[in-house]
N, C-alpha and C positions, 0 to 999 in steps of 0.2 A: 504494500500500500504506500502510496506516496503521501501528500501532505495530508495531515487533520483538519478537516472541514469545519466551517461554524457547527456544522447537524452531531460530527463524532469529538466531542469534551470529555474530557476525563471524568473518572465518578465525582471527583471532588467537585467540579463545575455544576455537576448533574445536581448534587446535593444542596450545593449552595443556593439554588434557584428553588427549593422546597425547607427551606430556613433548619436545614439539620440542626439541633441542637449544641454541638460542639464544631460547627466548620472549620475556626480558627486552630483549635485544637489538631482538625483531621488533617488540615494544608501544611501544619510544622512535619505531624507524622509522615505524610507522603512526601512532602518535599527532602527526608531527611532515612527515606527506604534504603540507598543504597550505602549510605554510612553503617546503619541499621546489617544488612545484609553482610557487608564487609567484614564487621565485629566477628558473627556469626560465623563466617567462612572461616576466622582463626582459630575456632574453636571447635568445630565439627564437619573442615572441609569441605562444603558447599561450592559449588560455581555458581557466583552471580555475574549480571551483566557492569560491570566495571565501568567506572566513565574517568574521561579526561576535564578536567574544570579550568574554567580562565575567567578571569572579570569579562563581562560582556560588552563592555565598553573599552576594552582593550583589545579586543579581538574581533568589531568591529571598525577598529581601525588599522589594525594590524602594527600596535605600536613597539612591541617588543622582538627581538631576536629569536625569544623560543617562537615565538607565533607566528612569525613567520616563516622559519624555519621546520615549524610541526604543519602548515598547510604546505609549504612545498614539497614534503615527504608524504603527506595522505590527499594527494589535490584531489585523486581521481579514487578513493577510497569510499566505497558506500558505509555512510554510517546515521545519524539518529543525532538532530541538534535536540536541547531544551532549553529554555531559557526559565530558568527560576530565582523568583525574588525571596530577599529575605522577610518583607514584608507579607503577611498571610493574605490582605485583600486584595493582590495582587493576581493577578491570573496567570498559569505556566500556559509559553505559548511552547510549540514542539511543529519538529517535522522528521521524515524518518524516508530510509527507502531510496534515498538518493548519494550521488558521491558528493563530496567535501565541499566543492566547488557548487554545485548549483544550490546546495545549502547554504551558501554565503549567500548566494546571489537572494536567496528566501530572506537572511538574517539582512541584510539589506533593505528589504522590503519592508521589515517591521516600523512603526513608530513608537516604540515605547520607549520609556526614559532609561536606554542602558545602564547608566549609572546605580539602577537599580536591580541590576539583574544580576545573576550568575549565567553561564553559558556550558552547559554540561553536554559532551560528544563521547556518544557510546556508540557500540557497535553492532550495524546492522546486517544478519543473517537470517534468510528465509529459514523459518522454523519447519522444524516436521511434526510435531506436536505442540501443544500450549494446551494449557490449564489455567484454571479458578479452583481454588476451594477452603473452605473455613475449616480450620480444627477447632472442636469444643469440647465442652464435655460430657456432650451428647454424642457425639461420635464424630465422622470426616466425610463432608459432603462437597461436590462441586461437580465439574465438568469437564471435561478432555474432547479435544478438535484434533482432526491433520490439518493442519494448516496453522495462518498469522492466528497469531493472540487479538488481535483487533477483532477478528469474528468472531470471537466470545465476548468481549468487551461493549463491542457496539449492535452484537446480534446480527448484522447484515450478513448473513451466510447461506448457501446452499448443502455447505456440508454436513454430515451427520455429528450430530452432536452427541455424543455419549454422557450424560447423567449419573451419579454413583452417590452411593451410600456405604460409609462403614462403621459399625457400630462396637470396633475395634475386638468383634468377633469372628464377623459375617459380613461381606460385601451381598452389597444389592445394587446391579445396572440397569442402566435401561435398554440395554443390548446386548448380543453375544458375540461383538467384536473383539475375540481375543485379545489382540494385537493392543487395542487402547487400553483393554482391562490393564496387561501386563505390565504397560507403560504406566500408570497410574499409580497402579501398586508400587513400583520402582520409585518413579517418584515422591511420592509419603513414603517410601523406607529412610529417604535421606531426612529425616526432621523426629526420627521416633533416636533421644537420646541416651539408653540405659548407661552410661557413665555417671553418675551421682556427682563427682568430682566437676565433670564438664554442665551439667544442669546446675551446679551451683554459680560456676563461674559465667555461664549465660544467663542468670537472674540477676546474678551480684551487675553483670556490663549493661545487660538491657533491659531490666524490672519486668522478663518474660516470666510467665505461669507456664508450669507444664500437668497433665495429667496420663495415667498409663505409660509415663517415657516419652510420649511426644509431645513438643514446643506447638502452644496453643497459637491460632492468629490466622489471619485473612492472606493467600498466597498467592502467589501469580508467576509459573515460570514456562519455558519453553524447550525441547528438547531438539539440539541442534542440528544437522547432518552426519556430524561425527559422532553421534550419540552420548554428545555431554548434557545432564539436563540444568540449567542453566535458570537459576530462579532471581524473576526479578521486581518484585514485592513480599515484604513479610511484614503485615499491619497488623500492631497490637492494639486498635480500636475496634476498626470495621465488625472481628468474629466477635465481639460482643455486644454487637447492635441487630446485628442477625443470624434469626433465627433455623435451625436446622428441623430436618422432617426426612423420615424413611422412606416417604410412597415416592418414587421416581422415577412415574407416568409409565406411559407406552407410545407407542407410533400408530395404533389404531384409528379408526374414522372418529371422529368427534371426542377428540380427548386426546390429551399432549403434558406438557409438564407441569406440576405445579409451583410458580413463583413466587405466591402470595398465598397459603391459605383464606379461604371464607368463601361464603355461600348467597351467592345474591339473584335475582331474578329481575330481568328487564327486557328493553326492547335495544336490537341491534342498530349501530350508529356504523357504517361503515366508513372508512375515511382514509384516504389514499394520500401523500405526497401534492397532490394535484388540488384537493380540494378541504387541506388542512387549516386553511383560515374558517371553515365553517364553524359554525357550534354546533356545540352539544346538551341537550337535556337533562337536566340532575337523576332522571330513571333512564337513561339511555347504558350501555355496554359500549364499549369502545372496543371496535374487530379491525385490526389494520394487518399489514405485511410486517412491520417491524418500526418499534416507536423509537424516533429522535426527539433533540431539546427542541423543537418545535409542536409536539404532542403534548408539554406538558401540560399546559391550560385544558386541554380536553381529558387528559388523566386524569388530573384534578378534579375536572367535574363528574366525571362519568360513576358506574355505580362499581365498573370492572373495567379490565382488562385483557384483554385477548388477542394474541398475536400470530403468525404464521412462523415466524422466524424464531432467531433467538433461544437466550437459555436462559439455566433459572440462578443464575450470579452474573448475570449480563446487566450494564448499567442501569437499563431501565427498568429490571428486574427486582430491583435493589432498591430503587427511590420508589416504586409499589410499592413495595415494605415499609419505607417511609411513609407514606400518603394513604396504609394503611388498606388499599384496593388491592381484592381479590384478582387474583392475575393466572392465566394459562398461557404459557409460549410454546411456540413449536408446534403447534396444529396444523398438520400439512392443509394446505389449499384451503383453509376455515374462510378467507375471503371468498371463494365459488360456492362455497357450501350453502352460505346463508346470505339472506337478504337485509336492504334496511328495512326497519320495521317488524323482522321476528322476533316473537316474545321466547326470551330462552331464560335457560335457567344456569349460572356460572355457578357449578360446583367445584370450585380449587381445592376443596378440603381432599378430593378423591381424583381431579383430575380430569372431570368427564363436561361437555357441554350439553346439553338437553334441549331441544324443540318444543315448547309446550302452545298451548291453544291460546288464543287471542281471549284478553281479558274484556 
C-alpha cells in the first residue's frame, strides 16, 4: 500500500473523533511502541520493526552530514516515513511502500510545523502474514491475514481473514487453514515468558502484567518473507478496554463475525462510498462494504453495524466497542442480500442476521 489516505487513520485518530476517554494517554502509549518493543526484544529476543529517528526539521532540510549522507546511501531504499510529535494533540502523519526518495518528495509536501515533529524511517517489506490480537485474562483472541497489516487494520480486504480464540487450553478458528492456525500459534509462543527472573525484569522496565506466562496487551506484528515474525505494536492500554469472547462466527449465509456483542432489531440503511453524506434514522442498521472515518456520524446514529468486509480488531471494529453498537463484519455479499428498508434483526451476541416481517 502506498500513502495513508484521509479514509485509512490510525486507531488512535479513529478514537479520538468518538472522545475515548484516555486519548492523551493512548497517543504517548502509541507514539512511544517501538521504544516499548525495543526494551522487550532485550529481554526475550523478539524482532520488532526498528526505526531510524532525526528531528524532522533537520531532515527536511537536509542540514547535517549524517542526513545526508544516510539519504545518499538509502535514496532508492523502500521504506515507511512517520512523523511524530511530542505533543499528544498533534496528529502522526505517515506514508509507507515507497523508496526514500519519493518519501521526501511526500515529507515535502507536508505543512506542519517540523519543529515539532520527530521523523521516524522504518523499514518497509511486503508481509506474508500480519496479525491483531489482545492477550487477557480471559484468554488470546484476534486475527491472522496473508497479506499487508493495513487489511486488518483498515478492513478493506478480499482476503480471508482467519479469526481465533485461545483460552490458553483450547484454540477455537474460524477456519481450517492450517497454515494460518500454525503461524498464529508460532507467533503467541514468542510472548508466553516462563522465566520468572525475565517476567520480573519486564515488569520492573515496562509496568507489564503477565498471567499463565504470557505478557498481557494489545499486539500487532507481521511475518516476513524470510520467516522472521517481526512485531510491531505491544499496547499496554488498548487489551484492557477490550473486550474478548469465544464465539468466532463462521462464513455461512447470513452471519459472519462478531465485533461488538448485543442484540438489536431495525430497519436496513444501506450506504455505499457514493452516497455517505446521506442520513440515517436512530432505528435504522447500518449495512455497508467496509466503514471508514467518514461512516462515523452514521455509526453513531445507527442502532448496528454491519459490514461485508473486515475483522473483529479492525479499527472500526474497535471504536463499535466504543460507541457501544452491536457490530457483525465479514458477511460475504450482506450488501446483495438485503434491501433498504428490511426489518432485521442484528444478533452479535451469536453472530447471525435474521429477516423478520415488517412491523
Amino acid at each position: 500500500m502506498g500513502e495513508i489516505t484521509n479514509k485509512q487513520l490510525s486507531l488512535v485518530e479513529w478514537l479520538s473523533r468518538v472522545n475515548y476517554k484516555n486519548i492523551n494517554e493512548l497517543r504517548v502509549e502509541d507514539d512511544s511502541k517501538r521504544e516499548r518493543l525495543e526494551v522487550l526484544s532485550k529481554i526475550i529476543d523478539i524482532n520488532f520493526d526498528k526505526q531510524d529517528k532525526f528531528s524532522a526539521l533537520d531532515f527536511f532540510n537536509s542540514s547535517t552530514s549524517e542526513i545526508k549522507d544516510y539519504i545518499s546511501k538509502n535514496v532508492s531504499v523502500p521504506c515507511s516515513f512517520r512523523l511524530v510529535s511530542n505533543d499528544p494533540s498533534l496528529p502522526k502523519l505517515r506514508v509507507r511502500g515507497k523508496s526514500l526518495l519519493d518519501n521526501i518528495v511526500w515529507l515535502k509536501q507536508q505543512t506542519v510545523d517540523f519543529s515539532k515533529y520527530e521523523l521516524h524511517i522504518g523499514p518497509h517489506v511486503d508481509p506474508v502474514f500480519s496479525t491483531i490480537f489482545i492477550i487477557n485474562s480471559s484468554g488470546i483472541q484476534g486475527e491472522i491475514i496473508k497479506g499487508a497489516h493495513n487489511e486488518l487494520t483498515q478492513g478493506y480486504t478480499n482476503s480471508n481473514i482467519m479469526s481465533f480464540f485461545f483460552d490458553f487450553n483450547n484454540w477455537n478458528f474460524s477456519n481450517n487453514d492450517l497454515e494460518l492456525q500454525n503461524e498464529i500459534k508460532k507467533t503467541v509462543s514468542n510472548l508466553i515468558v516462563n522465566d520468572l527472573n525475565k517476567q520480573s525484569s519486564i515488569k520492573k522496565s515496562l509496568n507489564s502484567e503477565f498471567f499463565n506466562n504470557y505478557l498481557l496487551g494489545y499486539f500487532e506484528s507481521t511475518t516476513w518473507p524470510n520467516n522472521d515474525i517481526v512485531f510491531i505494536d505491544y499496547n499496554r492500554i488498548l487489551y484492557k478496554d477490550i473486550n474478548t469472547f469465544s464465539n468466532v462466527g463462521n462464513s455461512d449465509e447470513f452471519s459472519g463475525q462478531i465485533a461488538n456483542p448485543g442484540l438489536v432489531r431495525g430497519y436496513v440503511r444501506l450506504v455505499s462510498d457514493n452516497n455517505i453524506s446521506s442520513d440515517i434514522n436512530n432505528d435504522d442498521i447500518l449495512v455497508c462494504d467496509m466503514t471508514s472515518i467518514e461512516y462515523l456520524p452514521l455509526m453513531s446514529k445507527s442502532l448496528g453495524v454491519i459490514t461485508s468486509r473486515g475483522g473483529i480488531l479492525s479499527h472500526a471494529a474497535i471504536v463499535c466497542r466504543e460507541l457501544k453498537k452491536p457490530c457483525i463484519v465479514g458477511v460475504y455479499d450482506v450488501i446483495k442480500k438485503l434491501n433498504n428498508r428490511d426489518f432485521i434483526e442484528l444478533d452479535a451476541n451469536n453472530g447471525i442476521i435474521r429477516k423478520l416481517p415488517y412491523l
